[in-house]
C-alpha positions as CSV (number, residue, x, y, z in Angstrom):
1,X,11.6,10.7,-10.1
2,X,15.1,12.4,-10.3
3,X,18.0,9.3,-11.1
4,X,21.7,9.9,-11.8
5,X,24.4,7.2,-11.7
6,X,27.9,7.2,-10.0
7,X,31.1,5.4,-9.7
8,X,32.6,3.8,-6.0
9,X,35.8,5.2,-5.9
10,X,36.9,4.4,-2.4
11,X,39.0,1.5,-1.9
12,X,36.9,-0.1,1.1
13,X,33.6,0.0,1.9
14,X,32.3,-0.9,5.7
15,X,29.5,-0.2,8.1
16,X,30.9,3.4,9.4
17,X,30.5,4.6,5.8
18,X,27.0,3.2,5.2
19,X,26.5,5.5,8.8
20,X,27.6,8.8,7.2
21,X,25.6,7.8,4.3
22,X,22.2,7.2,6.3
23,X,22.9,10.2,8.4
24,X,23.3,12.1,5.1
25,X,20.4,10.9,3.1
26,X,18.5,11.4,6.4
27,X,18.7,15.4,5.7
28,X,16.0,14.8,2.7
29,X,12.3,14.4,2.8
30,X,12.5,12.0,0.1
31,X,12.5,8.5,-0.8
32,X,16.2,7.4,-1.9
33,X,17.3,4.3,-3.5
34,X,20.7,2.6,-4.5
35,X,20.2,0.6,-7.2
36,X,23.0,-2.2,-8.9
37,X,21.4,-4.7,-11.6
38,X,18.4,-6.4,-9.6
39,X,19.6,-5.1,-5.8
40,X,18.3,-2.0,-4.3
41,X,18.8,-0.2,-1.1
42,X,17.4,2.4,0.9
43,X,19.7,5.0,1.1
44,X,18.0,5.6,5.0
45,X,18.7,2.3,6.2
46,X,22.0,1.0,7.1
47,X,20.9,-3.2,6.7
48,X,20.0,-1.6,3.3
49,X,22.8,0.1,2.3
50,X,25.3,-2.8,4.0
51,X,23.5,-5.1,1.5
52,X,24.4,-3.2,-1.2
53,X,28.0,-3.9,-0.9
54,X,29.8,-1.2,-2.9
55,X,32.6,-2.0,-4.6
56,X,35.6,0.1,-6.1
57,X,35.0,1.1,-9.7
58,X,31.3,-0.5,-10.0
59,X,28.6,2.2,-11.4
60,X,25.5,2.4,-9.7
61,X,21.9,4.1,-9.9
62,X,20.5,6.6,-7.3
63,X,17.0,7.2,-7.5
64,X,15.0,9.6,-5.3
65,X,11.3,10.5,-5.6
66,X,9.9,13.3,-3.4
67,X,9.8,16.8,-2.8
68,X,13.6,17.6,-2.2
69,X,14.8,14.4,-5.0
70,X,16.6,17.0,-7.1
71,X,18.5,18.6,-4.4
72,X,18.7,14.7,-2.4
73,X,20.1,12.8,-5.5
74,X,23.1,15.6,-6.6
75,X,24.2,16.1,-2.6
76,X,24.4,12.2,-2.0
77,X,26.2,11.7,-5.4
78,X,28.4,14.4,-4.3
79,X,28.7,13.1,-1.1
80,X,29.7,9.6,-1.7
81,X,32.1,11.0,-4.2
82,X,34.1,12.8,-1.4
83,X,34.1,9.3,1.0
């Protein structure tokens, strides 16, 4: 399992972003999960990634587990980095 952790840096946070990030972790054959305390989401599902409920300056966990989680977990931490 490949895990690395990352900071929300954008001020908002709303369904068209939890879009780009579905369409995003899509690209990847492997499982990949938000993680904050005790809530998770599933990076491929936007009702899971709207539960999440990222707020500016909070750290959380990506995990991914799979063939591509190496490549998956740096290119969404990346990703959501340049929101």
């Amino acid at each position: 399992m490949e895990k690395t952790t990352f900071v929300y840096n954008k001020d908002t946070y709303n369904a068209y972003d939890a879009q780009r990030i579905v369409f995003e972790a899509g690209k990847y054959k492997s499982e990949i999960i938000f993680a904050d305390g005790n809530k998770r989401g599933n990076a491929k599902s936007i009702i899971g990634l709207l539960s999440m409920k990222f707020l500016k300056g909070d750290e959380y966990t990506l995990m991914a587990e799979g063939p591509d989680a190496k490549k998956a977990v740096k290119a969404l931490a990346d990703f959501i980095a340049k929101l």
